[in-house]
N, C-alpha and C positions, 0 to 999 in steps of 0.2 A: 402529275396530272390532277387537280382540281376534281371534285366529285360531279361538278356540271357536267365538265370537259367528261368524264368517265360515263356520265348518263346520255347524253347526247351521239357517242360513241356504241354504245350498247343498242339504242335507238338504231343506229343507219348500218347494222349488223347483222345481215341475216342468218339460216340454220344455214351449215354445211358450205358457207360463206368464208374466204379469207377475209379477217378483220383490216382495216383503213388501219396504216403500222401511225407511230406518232409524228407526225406534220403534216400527214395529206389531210386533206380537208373537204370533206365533196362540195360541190359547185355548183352553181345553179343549173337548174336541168333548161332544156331545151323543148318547146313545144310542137309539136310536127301535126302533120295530116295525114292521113291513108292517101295513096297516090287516086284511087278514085273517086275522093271525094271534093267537094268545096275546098278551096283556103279557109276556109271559117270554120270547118267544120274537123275539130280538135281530135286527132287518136289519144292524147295521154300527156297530162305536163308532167314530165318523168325525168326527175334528175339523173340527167345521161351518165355526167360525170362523174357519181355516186356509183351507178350500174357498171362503167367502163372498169371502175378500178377493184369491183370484185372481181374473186379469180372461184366460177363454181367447182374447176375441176384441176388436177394435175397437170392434164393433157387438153388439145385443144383442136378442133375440124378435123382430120380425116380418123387421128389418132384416139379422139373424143367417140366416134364414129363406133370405128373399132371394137376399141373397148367394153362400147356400150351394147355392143353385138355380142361379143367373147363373153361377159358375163352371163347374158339373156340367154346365148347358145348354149353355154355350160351347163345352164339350168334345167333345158330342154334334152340334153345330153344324160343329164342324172335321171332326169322324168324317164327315157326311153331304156337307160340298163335296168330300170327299176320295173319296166316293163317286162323285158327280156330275159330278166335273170334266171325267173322260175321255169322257164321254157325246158330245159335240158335238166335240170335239177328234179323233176317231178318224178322221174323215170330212173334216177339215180337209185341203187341200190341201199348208199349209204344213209341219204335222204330220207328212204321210204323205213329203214328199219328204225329211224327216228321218230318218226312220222309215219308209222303203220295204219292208221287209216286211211291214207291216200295211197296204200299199195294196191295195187291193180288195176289204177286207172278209169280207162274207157271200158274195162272188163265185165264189171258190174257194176250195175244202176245205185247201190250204195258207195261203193267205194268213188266212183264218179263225180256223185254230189260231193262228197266229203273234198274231194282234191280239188272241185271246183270253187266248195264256197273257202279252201284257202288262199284262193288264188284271187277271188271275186272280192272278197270282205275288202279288200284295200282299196280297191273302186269306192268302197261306203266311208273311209275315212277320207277321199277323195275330194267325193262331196260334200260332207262337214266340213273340210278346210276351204272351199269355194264358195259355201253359203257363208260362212264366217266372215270374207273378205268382205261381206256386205256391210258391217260395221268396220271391220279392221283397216281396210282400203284407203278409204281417204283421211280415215285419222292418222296413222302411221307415214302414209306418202308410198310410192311406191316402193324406193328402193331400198328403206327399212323395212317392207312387209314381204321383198323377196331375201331379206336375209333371216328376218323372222322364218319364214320357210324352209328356206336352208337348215339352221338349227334343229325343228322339229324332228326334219330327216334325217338328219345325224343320230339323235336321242333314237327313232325307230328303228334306225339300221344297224346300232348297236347293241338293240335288244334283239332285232331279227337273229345277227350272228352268236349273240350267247343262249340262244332259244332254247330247251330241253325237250318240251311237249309240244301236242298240238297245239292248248288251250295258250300259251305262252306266244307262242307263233302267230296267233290269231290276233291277239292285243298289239302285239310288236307293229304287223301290218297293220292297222289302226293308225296308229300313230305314227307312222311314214307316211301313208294316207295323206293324213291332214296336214300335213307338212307340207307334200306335195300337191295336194290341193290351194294352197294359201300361192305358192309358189306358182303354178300353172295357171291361174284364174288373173296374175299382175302381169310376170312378163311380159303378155301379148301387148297388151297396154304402153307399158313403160319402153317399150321400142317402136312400137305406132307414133307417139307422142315425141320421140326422140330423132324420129326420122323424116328426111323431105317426101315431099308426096311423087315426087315420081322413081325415086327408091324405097320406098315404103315398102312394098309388095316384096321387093328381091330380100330384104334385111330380113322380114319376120320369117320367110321360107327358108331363110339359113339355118332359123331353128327349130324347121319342121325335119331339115334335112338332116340335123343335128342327133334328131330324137332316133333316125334310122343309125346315124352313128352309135349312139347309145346304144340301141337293141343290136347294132351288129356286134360291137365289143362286149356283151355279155354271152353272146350267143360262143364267139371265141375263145372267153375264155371259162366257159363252160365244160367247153369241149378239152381248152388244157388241163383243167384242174379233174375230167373223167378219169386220167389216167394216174391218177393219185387216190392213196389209199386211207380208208377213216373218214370223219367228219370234216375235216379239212377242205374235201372234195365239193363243198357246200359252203362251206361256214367263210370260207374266202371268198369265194365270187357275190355274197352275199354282201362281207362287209369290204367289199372295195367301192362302192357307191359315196363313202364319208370322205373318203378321196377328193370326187367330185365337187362334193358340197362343200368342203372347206376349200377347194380352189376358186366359184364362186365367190365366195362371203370376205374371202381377204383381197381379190381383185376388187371387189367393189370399195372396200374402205381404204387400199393401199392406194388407187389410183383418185380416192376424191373423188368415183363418177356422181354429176349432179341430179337433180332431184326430176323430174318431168316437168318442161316449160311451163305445160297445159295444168299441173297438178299447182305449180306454185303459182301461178296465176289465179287459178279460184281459190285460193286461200290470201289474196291479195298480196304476196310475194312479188309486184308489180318488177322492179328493180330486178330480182333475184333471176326471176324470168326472162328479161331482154339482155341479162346477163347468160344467162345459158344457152337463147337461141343465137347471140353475138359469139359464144366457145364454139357452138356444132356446125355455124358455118367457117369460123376462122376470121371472124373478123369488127369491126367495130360495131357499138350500139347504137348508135345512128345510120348505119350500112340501112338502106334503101329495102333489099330484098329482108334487113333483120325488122324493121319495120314494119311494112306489109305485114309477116308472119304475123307480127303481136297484134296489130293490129285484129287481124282474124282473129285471133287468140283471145281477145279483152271483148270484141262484138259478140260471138259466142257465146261465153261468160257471163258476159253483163244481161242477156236476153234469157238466159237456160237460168240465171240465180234468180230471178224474182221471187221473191216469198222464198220459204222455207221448204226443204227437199222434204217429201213427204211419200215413204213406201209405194203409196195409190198413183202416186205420177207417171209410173210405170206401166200402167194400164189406161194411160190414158192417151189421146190420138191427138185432132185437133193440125194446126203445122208442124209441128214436130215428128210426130207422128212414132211417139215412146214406145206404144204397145207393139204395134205393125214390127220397128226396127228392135226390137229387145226380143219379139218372137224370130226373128230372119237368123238371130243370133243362134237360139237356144235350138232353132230346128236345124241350121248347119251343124251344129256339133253332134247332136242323137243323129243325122243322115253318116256322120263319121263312123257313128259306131255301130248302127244298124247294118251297115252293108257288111259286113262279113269278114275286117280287118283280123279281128281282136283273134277271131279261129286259127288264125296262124300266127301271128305275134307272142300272145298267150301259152299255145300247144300244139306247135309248129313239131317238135321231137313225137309229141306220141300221136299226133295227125300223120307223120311218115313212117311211124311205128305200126299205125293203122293200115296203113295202105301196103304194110309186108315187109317193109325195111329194116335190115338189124340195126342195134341199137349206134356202133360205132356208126354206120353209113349215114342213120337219121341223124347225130348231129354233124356231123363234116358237110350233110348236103344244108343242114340247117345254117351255117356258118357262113357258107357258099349263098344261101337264099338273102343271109342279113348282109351281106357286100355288096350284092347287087340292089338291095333294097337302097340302099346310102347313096350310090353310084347314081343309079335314076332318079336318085330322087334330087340329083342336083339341075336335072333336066329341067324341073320346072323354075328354078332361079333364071334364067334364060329366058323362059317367054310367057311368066307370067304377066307381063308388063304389055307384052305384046299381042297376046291372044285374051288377056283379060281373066277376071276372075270365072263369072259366069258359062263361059264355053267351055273351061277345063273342066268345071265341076261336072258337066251336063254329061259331055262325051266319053268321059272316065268313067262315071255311073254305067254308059250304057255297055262299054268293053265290061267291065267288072259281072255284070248280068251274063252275060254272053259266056265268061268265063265260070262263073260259078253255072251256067247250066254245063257247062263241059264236063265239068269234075262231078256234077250227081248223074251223067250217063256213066260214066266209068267206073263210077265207087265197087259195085257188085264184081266187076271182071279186075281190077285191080285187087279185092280182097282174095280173090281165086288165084294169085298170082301171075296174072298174067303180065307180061313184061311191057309187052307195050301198051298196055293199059297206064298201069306205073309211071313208064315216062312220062307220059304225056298228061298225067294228073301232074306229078311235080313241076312239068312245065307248065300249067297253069296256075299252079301256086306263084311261080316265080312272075307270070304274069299280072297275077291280081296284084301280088306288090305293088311290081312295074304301073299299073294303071293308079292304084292306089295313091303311089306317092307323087304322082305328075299330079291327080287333080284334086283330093280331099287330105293328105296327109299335112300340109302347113297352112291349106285355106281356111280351113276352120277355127285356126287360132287369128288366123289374119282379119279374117271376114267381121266376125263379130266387134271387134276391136274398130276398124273401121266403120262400122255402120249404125254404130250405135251414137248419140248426142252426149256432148260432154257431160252432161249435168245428171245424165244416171248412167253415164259409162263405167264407174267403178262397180255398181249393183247390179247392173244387166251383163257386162261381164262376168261375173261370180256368178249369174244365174244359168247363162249358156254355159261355163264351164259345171257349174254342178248338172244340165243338162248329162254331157260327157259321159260324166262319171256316173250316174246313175241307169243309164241305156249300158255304159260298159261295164256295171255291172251285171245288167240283166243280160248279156249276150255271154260273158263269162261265166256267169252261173248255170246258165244253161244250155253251153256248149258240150258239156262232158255226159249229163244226161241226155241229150238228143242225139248226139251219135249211140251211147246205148240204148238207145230205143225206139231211134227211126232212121238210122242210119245215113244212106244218100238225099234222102228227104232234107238232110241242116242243109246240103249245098243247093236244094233246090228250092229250099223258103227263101237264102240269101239271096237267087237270083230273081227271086219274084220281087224281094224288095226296093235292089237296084231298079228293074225297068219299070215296075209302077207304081213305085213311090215316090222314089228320089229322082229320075229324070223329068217329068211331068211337072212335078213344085217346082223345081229351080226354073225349069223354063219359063214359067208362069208367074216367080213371083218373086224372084233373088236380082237388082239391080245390080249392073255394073258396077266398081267402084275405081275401075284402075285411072291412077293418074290423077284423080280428083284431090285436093286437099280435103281434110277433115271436117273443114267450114260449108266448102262446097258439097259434100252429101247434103248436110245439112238444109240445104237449097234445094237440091235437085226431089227430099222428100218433101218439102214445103210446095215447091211448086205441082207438085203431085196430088196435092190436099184442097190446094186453091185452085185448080184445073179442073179437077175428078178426073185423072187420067192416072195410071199406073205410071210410079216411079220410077219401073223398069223402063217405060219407053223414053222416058226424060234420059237416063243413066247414059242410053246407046246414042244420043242428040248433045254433046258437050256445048257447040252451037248455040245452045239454047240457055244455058248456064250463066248468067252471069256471075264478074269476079265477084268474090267474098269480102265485103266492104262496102263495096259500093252503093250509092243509093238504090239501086233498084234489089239488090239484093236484099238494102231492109226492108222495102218497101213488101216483096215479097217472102222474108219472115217477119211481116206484121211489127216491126218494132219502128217505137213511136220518139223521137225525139233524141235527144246524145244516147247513144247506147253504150257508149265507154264509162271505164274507171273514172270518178273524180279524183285527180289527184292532185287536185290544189295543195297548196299550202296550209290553207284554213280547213278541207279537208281531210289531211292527213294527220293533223297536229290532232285531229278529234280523236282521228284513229288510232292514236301514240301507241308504240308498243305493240299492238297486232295482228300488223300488218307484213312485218320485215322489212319497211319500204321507208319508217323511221318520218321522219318531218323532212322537207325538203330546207336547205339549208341556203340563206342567201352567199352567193362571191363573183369573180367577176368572170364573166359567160366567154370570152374571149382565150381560156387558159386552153393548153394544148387536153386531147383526151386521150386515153389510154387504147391501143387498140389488143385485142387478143391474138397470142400469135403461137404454135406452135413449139416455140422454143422459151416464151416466156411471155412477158406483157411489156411493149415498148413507146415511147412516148412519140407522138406522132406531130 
């Protein structure tokens, strides 16, 4: 091979791309339209037959799908034992003679703080690895930034398990933290971006329902490793979380999962990207519905890159409306944490320890509570799609209120031991779950992810996710101290928060987004700007939406003239090297193209 031959090669090669082997030759591309546009009016001269005969992944449509679920879930899966682990650990004997400041619990208002802020601090590496993702994010791509993630966790959870002291313990969670901070603030993303819009909603909930998996298999094997003697009794259910992580980080490299359409399209990946969304549906890069998609995908882009991203754009309104939808984000995720989850996720064993429970009972019923948490919480894959985002949030809020007034009447006659007191506290534990996980437990990662504009979805992301972590820390930290010192009072601040805080905002100011494609918010907040009407009433009126592409669409996001990618010839060749998308190559337009298929790539 000729060192032209070799540069030219290198050129029409993208990352994470199977290379053109030696004789194929990409072809001239093919110039198409948006279906609702003019004839004239160009989506992309995109060398088809270049795009066709990349292969982004292993696997390809439903198996692409999948995969790309399995990974994201697993993540969310490590996020939630990592949650859970400490729950039954705290109250452990062996634990506590390690970690003697955390003995006693909710007993005393010192020892309280101490077990809370070892439990809380991880919340604050949390947030450093989701503010970070503000720089790390779109340089890295996504699915290098959740392996980046991964790793960190691994390096944490290896120090958590050889830990000796307090001081030691505290650094360790630190830096799982941030790990999983980096981790939690993409996934949501990198499966939004990978998914069609009218499955969109069920895919991310798998990994809300995931994360209940997670805490329930810590909460179990918590309880197996009680009945074992020494450090062990800890130091395992600890490091079984690297498990996780390395199942993770090798699925994602072993199966080639590809990069995010939406991510390699605003890095000008043009190619690489109709190559990706042609694998996730199964089928060619000319495919009509693979089209459209990019089509939305390059209008977006091309109207959100103007000028240079600049921190301040996030605070700004105007049709987009950055600040409004980057705020919708970060107050979803503090409404997550504020209502009252974390109090039993967190310190679910010495919350039934409180309530007069022995130790073996509190975790068996703990075990029992993380089953049925996973179990309901597959309920809302089912209708979220159907009842929408906004209704679940609202009416979950208001059950949750209701229930947490229940449990601060009984807290005084449950510590008196009274029996039926007791029950019926634990069964509103098992309740709050129940409400929890049907309407705030996956929306939160969902919602932000969806409602934010591409061109600061990576920063407003990271920002609602460090929202998160920062409220979860402060309800962590100051859960251990408020039961030592105002008792039934924690469950009745959480139920003042639910009914007038978080029902009343979302009713008033959270759009719908189900079913919508990613473009189409887009629209529905612009027409909201140019109207003076609330977004929200646009959201519940689809009706009124037009498709994403369309003239009127531009018309109403202001965009003035081609709103696509150039991808001439003479404009690409400028951009040599760049782009991943390479020079478009002259041959003759009439060869067969490659289509993507499940079992391989076959010539059609």
């Amino acid at each position: 091979m000729s060192s032209e031959q070799s540069h030219t090669r290198s050129e029409t090669t993208g990352p994470g791309m199977s290379p053109l082997s030696d004789g194929e030759v990409p072809r001239r591309g093919r110039r198409f339209g948006s279906d609702a546009s003019d004839a004239g009016t160009l989506a992309a001269e995109v060398d088809t037959h270049y795009a066709a005969q990349l292969k982004p992944s292993r696997v390809s449509g439903k198996w692409l799908t999948y995969m790309v679920t399995f990974v994201a879930g697993t993540g969310f899966t490590l996020f939630g034992y990592d949650q859970g682990v400490l729950s039954s650990l705290l109250t452990l004997p062996s634990f506590q003679d390690q970690f003697p400041q955390t003995a006693g619990g909710f007993g005393g208002s010192r020892s309280a703080t101490l077990q809370s802020f070892l439990v809380a601090i991880y919340e604050l590496g949390c947030m450093a690895g989701a503010l970070s993702n503000l720089y790390v994010g779109d340089k890295l791509g996504r699915r290098h930034t959740i392996s980046l993630g991964g790793i960190i966790m691994i390096v944490g959870a290896i120090l958590q398990t050889a830990a000796v002291d307090y001081a030691m313990m505290l650094v360790a969670r630190v830096i799982t933290g941030l790990g999983n901070g980096l981790l939690t603030s993409t996934v949501p993303a990198y499966q939004s971006e990978c998914a069609k819009a009218h499955h969109r909603g069920q895919l991310v909930l798998i990994e809300g329902s995931l994360i209940t998996f997670g805490i329930m298999m810590s909460y179990w094997i918590d309880l197996g490793f009680y009945f074992t003697t020494g450090s062990i009794s800890w130091r395992f259910p600890i490091a079984f979380q690297i498990l996780l992580a390395l199942i993770m980080i090798i699925c994602m490299y072993a199966f080639r999962l590809p990069e995010s359409p939406r991510w390699l399209a605003s890095k000008g990946k043009y190619a690489e990207a109709l190559a990706v969304l042609a694998a996730l549906d199964n089928t060619s890069v000319d495919d009509k519905k693979v089209i459209a998609t990019f089509n939305g995908i390059c209008d977006a882009i091309a109207a959100e890159s103007a000028g240079g991203f600049g921190f301040r754009e996030l605070f700004t309104n105007g049709r987009t409306q950055n600040l409004r939808r980057m705020l919708l984000g970060v107050v979803a995720q503090c409404f997550q944490q504020i209502c009252g989850i974390n109090l039993i996720t967190y310190y679910l064993t010495s919350v039934l320890t409180d309530l007069g429970l022995g130790p073996e009972m509190s975790r068996i019923i703990s075990g029992v509570n993380g089953t049925c948490y996973f179990l309901t919480s597959i309920v809302a894959l089912f209708i979220i799609e159907r009842i929408g985002r906004r209704p679940l949030m609202f009416w979950m809020a208001l059950a949750q209120a209701i229930t947490m007034a229940v449990l601060a009447g009984l807290y005084d006659l449950s510590q008196q031991s009274n029996k039926a007191a007791q029950v019926i506290s634990v069964l509103c534990l098992f309740l709050f779950n129940t409400w929890f996980s049907v309407g705030w437990l996956g929306m939160t990662w969902l919602y932000p992810a969806e409602v934010t504009p591409l061109r600061i979805r990576a920063p407003a992301n990271a920002l609602s996710t460090a929202s998160n972590w920062i409220f979860n820390f402060m309800v962590v930290m100051a859960t251990g101290p408020m039961f030592a010192n105002i008792g039934w009072g924690t469950y009745a601040l959480f139920a003042v928060v639910n009914g007038v805080i978080i029902c009343p905002v979302v009713w008033f100011f959270f759009p719908e987004t189900k079913k919508y494609s990613l473009e189409e918010i887009d629209i529905i907040f612009a027409l909201g700007h140019n109207e003076k009407r609330s977004p929200v009433w646009y959201s519940q009126r689809p009706e009124e939406i037009p498709p994403a592409g369309s003239k009127e669409a531009e018309h109403i996001l202001g965009r003035k003239g081609p709103s696509r990618p150039d991808m001439s010839e003479k404009a690409m060749s400028q951009k040599k090297g760049k782009n991943g998308m390479g020079r478009i190559l002259e041959g003759e337009k009439d060869k067969p193209t490659t289509q993507h298929s499940e079992f391989g790539s076959q010539q059609v």
